[in-house]
C-alpha positions in Angstrom: -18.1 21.2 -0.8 -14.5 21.1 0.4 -13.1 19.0 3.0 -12.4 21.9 5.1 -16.2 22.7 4.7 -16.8 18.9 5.5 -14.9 19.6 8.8 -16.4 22.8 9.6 -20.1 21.5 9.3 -19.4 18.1 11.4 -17.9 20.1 14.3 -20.8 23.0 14.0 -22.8 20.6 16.4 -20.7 21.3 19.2 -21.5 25.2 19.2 -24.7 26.2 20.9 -25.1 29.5 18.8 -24.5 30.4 15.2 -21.9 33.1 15.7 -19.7 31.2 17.4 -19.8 28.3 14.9 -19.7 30.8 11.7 -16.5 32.3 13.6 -14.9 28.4 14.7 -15.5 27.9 10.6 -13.2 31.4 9.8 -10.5 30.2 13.0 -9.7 27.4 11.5 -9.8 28.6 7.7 -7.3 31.2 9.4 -5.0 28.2 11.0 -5.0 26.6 7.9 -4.0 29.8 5.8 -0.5 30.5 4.7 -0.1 33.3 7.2 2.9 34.3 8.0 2.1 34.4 11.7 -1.1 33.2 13.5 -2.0 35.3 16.3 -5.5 36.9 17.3 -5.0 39.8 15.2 -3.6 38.1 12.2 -6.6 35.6 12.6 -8.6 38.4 12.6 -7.7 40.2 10.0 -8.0 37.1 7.8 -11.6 36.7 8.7 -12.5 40.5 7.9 -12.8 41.6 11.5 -11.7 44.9 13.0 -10.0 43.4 15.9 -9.0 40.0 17.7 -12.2 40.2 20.5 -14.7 38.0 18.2 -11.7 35.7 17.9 -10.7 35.7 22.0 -14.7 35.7 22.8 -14.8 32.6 21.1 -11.7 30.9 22.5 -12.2 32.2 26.3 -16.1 32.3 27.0 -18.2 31.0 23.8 -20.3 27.8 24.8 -18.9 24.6 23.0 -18.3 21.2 23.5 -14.5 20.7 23.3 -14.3 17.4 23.7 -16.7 16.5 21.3 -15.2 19.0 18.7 -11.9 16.6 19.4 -13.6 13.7 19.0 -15.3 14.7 15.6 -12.0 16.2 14.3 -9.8 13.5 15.5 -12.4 11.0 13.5 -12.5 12.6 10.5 -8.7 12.7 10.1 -8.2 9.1 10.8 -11.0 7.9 8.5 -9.7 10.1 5.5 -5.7 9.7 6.5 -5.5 6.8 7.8 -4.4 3.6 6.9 -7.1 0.7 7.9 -5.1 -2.0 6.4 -2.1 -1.4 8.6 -3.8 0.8 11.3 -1.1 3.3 11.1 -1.4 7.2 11.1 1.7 9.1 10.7 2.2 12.8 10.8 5.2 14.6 9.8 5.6 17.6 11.2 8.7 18.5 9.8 9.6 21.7 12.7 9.9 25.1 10.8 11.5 28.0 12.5 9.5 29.7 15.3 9.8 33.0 15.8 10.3 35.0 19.1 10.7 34.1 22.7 8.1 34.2 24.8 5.0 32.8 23.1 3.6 29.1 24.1 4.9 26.5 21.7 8.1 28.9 20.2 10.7 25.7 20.8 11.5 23.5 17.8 
């Protein structure tokens, strides 16, 4: 089992039906992927689907527990990245090049 798999199975708790956890497992494979951009159709089209709605369906009206997805994700990353003897957790996040204008989060 991969750690990505690992992930995917401790936050399927969190979703009240399967299809929405089966599709939270192919979102985040999808994130993770090298695509060259993320958006509901590219995420899509990664996960085999026709269209973005499965994607948006889960996103805007599927029945989860956000928080406790956070919670789950947030302690898996610190128990497998961190550092317990200093209790430091760095990320870099080194800014790539955004593309357009007008999309959330396009700033360096």
């Amino acid at each position: 089992m991969s750690a990505l798999d690992a992930v995917v199975g401790l936050i399927g708790r969190w979703f009240t039906r399967s299809e929405p956890r089966a599709r939270a497992g192919t979102y985040v494979r999808g994130l993770l992927a090298g695509l060259e951009r993320k958006n509901g159709w590219t995420l899509a089209e990664h996960a085999g689907a026709l269209s973005p709605d499965g994607m948006q369906r889960l996103l805007r009206t599927a029945d989860w527990d956000v928080e406790g997805v956070r919670d789950d994700v947030r302690g898996y990353v610190l128990d497998e990245l961190g550092d317990t003897s200093s209790g430091v957790f760095v990320v870099d996040e080194t800014g790539f090049v955004k593309k357009g204008i007008r999309s959330a989060g396009v700033a360096r």
